[in-house]
C-alpha positions in Angstrom: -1.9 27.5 -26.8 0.6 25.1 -27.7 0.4 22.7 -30.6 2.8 20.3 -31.5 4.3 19.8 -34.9 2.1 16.6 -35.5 -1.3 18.3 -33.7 -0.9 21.3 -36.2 -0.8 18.8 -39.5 -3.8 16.9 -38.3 -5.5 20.0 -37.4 -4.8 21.9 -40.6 -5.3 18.9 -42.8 -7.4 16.0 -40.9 -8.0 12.9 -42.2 -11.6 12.3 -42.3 -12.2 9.6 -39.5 -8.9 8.9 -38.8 -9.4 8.7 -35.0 -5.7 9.5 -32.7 -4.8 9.8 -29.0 -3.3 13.2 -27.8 -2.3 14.2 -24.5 -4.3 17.9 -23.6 -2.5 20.3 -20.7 -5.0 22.1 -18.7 -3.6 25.7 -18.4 -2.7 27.5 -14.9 -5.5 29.7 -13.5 -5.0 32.4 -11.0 -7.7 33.8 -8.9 -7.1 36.4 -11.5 -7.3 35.1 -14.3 -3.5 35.1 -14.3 -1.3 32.4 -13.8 -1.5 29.9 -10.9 -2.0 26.2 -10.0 -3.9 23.9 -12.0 -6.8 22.6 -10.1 -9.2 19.9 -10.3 -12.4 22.1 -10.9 -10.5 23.4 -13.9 -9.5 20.0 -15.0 -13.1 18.4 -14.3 -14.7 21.7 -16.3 -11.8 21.5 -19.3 -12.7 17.3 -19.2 -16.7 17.9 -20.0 -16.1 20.6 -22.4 -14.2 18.5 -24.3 -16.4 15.5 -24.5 -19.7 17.8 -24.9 -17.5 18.5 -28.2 -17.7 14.9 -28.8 -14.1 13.2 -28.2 -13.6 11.1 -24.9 -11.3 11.7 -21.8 -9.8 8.2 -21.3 -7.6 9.0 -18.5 -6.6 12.2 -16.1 -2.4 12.2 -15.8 -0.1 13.9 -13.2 0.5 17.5 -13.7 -3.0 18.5 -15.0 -2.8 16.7 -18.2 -5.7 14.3 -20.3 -5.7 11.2 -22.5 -8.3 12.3 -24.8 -9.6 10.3 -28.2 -10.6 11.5 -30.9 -11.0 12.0 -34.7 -8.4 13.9 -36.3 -11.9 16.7 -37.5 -12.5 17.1 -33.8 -8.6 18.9 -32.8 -10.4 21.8 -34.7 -13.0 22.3 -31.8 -11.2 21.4 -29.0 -8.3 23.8 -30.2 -11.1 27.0 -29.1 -11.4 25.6 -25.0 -9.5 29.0 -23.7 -8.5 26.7 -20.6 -6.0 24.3 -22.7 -2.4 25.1 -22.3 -1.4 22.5 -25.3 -2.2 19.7 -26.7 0.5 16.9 -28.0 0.5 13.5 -29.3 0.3 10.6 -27.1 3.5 9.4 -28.2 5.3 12.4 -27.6 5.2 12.0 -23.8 6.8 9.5 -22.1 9.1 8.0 -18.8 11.8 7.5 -21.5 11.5 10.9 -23.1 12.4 11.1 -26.9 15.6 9.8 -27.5 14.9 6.5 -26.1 17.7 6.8 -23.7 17.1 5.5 -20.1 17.0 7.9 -17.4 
C-alpha cells in the first residue's frame, strides 16, 4: 500500500484528536485475486470496513477513490484493510494538480 509523505507522519506520530481528511484508493481485484478493475462491491465492502473502524466515508470519487474523516490515531487501523491501494491527503489531489498551474 501506498502512503504519502504526510499520511506516514500522522501515522507514525498522530496527534491525539487531531481529526484530517484523506483521500483512500480502493485497490484492483481480479477474479483472482490478481489485478483487475475496481468495482463497486469492493468499494461498498472497503467503505463499511472503514467506518466499522470508526472514521466516516464522506464522499465516493471517480476512479474507485473515498473522502474519508478521521482522527489522525485511526490512519493506524485503517492502514491493515488489505483492499486499500493508498491512502493520501485530501489536499494532495486535485483538477489543478500540485503546481497550481492550470491545465
Amino acid at each position: 500500500m501506498y502512503l504519502s509523505h504526510p499520511v506516514r507522519r500522522m501515522r507514525e506520530n498522530p496527534v491525539e484528536g487531531e481529526e484530517v481528511t484523506v483521500i483512500v484508493r480502493v485497490a484492483a481485484q481480479g477474479p483472482d485475486g490478481g489485478v483487475g478493475e475496481v468495482t463497486d462491491e469492493v468499494i461498498t465492502r472497503v467503505a463499511e470496513a472503514i467506518e466499522q473502524a470508526g472514521p466516516t466515508v464522506e464522499d465516493r470519487l471517480e476512479f474507485g477513490t473515498l473522502r474519508v474523516q478521521l482522527t489522525q490515531e485511526k490512519l493506524d487501523e485503517i492502514c491493515t484493510l488489505s483492499e486499500i491501494a493508498s491512502i493520501e491527503t485530501d489536499n494532495t489531489i486535485g483538477v489543478l494538480g500540485d503546481s497550481g498551474e492550470e491545465l
